[in-house]
C-alpha positions in Angstrom: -24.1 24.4 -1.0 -23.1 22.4 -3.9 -20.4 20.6 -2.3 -22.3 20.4 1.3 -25.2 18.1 -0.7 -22.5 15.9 -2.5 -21.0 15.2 0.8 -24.9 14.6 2.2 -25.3 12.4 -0.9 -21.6 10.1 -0.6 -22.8 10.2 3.3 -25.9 8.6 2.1 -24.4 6.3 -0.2 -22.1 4.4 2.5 -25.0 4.1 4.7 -27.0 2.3 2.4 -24.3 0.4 1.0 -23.9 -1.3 4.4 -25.6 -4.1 5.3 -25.5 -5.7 9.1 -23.6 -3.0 11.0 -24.4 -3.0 14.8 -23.4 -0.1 16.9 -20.5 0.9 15.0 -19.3 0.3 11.5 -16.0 -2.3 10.9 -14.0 0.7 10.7 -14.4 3.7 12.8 -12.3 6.9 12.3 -10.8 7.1 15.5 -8.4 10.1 14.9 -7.0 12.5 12.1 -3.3 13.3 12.9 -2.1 16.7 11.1 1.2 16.9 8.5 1.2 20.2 8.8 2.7 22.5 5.5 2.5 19.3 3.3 1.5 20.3 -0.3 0.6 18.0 -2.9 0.2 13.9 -3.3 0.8 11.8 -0.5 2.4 8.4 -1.5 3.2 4.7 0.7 3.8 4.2 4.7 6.4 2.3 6.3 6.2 1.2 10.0 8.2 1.2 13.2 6.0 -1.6 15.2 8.3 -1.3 18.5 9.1 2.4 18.6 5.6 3.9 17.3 6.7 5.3 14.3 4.9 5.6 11.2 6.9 6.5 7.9 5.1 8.8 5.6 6.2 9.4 2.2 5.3 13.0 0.8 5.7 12.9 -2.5 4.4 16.5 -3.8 6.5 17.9 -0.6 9.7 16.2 -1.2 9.7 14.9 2.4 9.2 12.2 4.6 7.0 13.0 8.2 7.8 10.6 10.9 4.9 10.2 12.9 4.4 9.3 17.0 1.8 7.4 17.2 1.5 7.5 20.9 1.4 11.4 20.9 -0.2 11.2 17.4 2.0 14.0 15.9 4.8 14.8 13.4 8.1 14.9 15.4 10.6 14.7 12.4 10.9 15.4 9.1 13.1 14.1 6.4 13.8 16.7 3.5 16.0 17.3 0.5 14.3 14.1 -1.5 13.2 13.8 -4.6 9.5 12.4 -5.0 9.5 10.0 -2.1 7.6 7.0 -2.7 8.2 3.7 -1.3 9.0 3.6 1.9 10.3 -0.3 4.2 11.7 -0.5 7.7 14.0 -3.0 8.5 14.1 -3.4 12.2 17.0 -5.1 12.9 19.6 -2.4 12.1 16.6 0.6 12.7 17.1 1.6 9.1 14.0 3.3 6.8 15.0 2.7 2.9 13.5 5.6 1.2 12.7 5.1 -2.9 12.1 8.1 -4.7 10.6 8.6 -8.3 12.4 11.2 -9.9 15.9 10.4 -9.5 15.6 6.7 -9.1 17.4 6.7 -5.4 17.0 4.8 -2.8 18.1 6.7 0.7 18.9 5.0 3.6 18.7 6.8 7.4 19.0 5.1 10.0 18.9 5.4 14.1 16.4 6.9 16.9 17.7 10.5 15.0 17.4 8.9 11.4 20.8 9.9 10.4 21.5 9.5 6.5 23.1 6.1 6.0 23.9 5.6 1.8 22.6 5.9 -1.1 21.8 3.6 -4.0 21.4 4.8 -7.9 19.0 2.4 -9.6 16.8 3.9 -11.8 13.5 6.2 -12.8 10.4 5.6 -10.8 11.8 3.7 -7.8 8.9 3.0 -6.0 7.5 0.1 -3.7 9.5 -1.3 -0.9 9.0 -5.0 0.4 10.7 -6.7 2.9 12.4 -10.4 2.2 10.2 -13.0 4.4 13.5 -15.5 4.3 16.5 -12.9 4.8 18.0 -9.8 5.4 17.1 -8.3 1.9 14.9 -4.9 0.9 13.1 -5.6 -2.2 12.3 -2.4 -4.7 10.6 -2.0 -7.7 12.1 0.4 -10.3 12.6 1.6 -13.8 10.8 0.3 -17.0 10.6 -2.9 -15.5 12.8 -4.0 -13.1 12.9 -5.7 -9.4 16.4 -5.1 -7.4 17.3 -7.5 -4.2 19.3 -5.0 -1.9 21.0 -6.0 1.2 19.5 -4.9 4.0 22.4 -4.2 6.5 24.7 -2.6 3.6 22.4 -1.5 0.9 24.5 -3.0 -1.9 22.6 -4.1 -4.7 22.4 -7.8 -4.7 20.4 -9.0 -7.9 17.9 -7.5 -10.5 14.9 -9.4 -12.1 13.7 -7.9 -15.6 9.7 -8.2 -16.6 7.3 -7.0 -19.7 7.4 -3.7 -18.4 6.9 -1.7 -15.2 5.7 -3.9 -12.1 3.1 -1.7 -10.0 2.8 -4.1 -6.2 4.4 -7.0 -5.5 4.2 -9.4 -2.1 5.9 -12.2 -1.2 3.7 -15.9 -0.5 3.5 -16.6 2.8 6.6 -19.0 2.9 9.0 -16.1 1.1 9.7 -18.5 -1.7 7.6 -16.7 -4.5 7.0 -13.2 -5.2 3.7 -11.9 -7.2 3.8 -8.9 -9.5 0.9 -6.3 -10.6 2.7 -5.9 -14.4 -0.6 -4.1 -15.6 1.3 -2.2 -19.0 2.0 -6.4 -19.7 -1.6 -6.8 -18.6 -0.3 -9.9 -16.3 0.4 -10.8 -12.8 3.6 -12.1 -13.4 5.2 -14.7 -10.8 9.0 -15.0 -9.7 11.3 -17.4 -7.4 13.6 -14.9 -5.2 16.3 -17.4 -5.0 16.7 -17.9 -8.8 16.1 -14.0 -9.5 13.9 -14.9 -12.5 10.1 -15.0 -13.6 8.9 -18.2 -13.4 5.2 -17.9 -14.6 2.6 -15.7 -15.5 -1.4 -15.3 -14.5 -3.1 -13.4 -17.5 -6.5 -11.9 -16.1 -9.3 -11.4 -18.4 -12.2 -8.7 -18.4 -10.1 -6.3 -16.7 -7.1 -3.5 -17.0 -4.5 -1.1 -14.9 -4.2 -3.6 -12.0 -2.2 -1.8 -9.3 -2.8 -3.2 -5.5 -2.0 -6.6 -4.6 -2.1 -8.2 -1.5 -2.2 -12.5 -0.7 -4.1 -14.1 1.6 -2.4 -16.5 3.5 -5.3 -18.3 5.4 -7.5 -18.6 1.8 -4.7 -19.5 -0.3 -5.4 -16.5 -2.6 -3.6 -14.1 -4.7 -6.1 -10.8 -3.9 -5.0 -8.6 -7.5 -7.3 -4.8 -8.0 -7.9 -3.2 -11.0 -9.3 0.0 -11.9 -10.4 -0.4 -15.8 -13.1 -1.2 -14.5 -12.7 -1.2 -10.8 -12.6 -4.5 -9.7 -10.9 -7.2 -7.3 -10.0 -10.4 -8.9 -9.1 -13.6 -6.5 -6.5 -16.0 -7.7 -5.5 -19.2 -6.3 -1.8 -18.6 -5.5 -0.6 -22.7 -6.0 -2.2 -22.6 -9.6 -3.0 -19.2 -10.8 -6.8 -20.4 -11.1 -9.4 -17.4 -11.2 -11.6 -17.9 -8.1 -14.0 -14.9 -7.9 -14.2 -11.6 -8.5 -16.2 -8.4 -7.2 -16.5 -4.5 -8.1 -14.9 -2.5 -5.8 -14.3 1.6 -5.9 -12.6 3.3 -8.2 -8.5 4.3 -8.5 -7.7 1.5 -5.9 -3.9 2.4 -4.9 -3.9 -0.5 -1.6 -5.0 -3.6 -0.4 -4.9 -5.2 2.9 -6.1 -8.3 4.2 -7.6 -8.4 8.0 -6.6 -11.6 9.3 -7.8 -11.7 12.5 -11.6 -10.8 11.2 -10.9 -12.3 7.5 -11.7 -9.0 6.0 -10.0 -7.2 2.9 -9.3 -3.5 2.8 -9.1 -1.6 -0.5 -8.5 2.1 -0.4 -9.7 4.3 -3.6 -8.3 7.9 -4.6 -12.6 8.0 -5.7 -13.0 9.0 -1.8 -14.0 5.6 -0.4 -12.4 2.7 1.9 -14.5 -0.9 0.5 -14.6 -3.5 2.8 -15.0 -7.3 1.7 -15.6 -10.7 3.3 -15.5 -14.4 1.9 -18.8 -16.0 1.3 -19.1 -19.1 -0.5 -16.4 -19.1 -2.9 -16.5 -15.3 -3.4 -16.6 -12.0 -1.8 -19.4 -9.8 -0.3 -19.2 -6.2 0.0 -19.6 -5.7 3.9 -18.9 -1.8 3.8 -18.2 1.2 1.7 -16.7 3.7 3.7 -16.6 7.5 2.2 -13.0 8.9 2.8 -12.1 12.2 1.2 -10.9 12.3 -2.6 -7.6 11.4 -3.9 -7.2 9.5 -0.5 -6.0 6.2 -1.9 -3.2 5.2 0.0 -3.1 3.5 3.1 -1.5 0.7 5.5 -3.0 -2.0 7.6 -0.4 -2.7 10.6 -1.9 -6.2 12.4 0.8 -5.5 15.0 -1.5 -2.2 15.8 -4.8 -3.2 15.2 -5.4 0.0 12.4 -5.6 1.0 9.1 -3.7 4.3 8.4 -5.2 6.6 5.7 -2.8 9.5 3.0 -5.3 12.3 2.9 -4.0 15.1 0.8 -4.4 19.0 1.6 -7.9 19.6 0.3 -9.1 22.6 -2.2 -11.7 23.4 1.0 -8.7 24.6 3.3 -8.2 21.1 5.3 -4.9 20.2 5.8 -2.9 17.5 5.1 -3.1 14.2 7.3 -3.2 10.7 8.4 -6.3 9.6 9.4 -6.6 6.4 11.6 -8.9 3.7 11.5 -9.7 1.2 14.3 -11.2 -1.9 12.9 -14.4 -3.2 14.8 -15.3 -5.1 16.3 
């Protein structure tokens, strides 16, 4: 009974935390798609746009699920890692880089049957995987500080840019020619040119700590940073580093995502909860607060898709692990 009226009450909550919503809400739950035997914390996604494939890295299972979206089940699953993390697709050559925490690997598999494909040692804690916006490169983010270029087609390790200490997110601008770092142990956003493989600047954000999701907004011209001491989202103009605004969102943000095509922002909380934010004026407005399940925090918008895929992790209350699936609306 406990539990049934604190689900009532976080119910409540997002209903009154919503103002305007028509028929639907901005995000409906359009389907929850079963992992099966997955134990433990779910980490990143990585996407297969033209083969329907979504990438899921279980971490506490030691495993990767590879997901049909069309038939919306598991059809494959990748074992024998160790703390799977990061996950990035590189389409030309059908390849999924795999980055896993514990021994500092990166594993590459590659083809319609994901064959293994290499290995590269780089460090502890590889984790997130980006994609270079101006050449064949897989970005990864390792070790007590460390970004390494790989090459895409090879895997060999091509450069390594050294910060403060341990990056968390990083994105590239929209032209490819800058990349933009969570550093939170340094408490900075620190900013780096790809092509000279150093640091060139650094943002220092004030009033706030342990800033892990990062995301930019191409069409504002914005640098979208989230912390969680206290929980907030901080907007930084990404041609100066000038604070712009900044609003409270919910608490142990892991992802954000930025909804072009309806200028929304998507930040998904381990607290349980999905915020959704628009632009008005110069800041932001909370347009939704969407209650997930707890320790749900990671997630992927795919524009290609139109959805937002939700990590929801085995639950103490006998539901199993899954992906659940969000269709933006309207």
């Amino acid at each position: 009974m406990r539990y049934l009226g604190f689900l009532l009450a976080t119910v409540a909550l997002a209903m009154t935390t919503i103002p305007g919503w028509g028929a639907e809400p901005p995000l409906v739950l359009e389907a929850k798609i079963p992992l099966g035997a997955v134990k433990g914390r779910i980490d990143h996604f990585a996407v297969d746009v033209a083969h329907q494939r979504l990438f899921v890295a279980e971490l506490g299972n030691d495993t990767v699920g590879v997901i049909n979206l069309k038939a919306g089940t598991v059809t494959h699953r990748l074992s024998g890692l160790d703390e799977p993390q990061g996950l990035g697709y590189f389409a030309a050559t059908d390849t999924l880089f795999v980055a896993n925490g514990s021994d500092g690997s990166v594993r590459l598999y590659r083809g319609p049957d994901l064959s293994p494909a290499g290995r590269i040692a780089l460090g502890s804690d590889a984790d997130n995987v980006r994609l270079d916006r101006k050449q064949p490169r897989i970005w990864v983010r390792y070790g007590n500080g460390a970004l390494a270029a790989l090459d895409a087609t090879s895997g060999k390790k091509l450069m390594e840019i050294s910060f403060k200490a341990h990056p968390e997110s990083f994105r590239f601008n929209a032209a490819g020619t800058r990349i933009f770092a969570n550093v939170p142990d340094a408490h900075q956003i620190a900013i780096v040119d790809p092509t000279a493989g150093k640091q060139i600047a650094t943002i220092a954000p004030s009033g706030a700590h342990a800033n892990f999701p990062l995301a930019i907004d191409a069409g504002a011209g914005r640098i979208l940073s989230v912390f969680r001491s206290p929980p907030r989202l901080m907007a930084f103009d990404v041609a100066t580093g000038a604070p712009i605004a900044a609003i409270d969102v919910c608490g142990d943000a892991d992802d954000v995502f930025v909804d072009a095509k309806r200028r929304r922002v998507y930040v998904s909380c381990g607290a349980g909860a999905i915020d959704i934010l628009v632009p008005r004026d110069n800041g932001y407005e909370r347009l939704a607060h969407i209650a997930t399940a707890a320790g749900a925090r990671t997630s992927l918008f795919v524009p290609e898709l139109d959805r937002l895929y939700l990590a929801v992790r085995a639950s103490l209350f006998g539901e199993p692990a899954a992906v659940w699936v969000y269709r933006p609306a309207p």
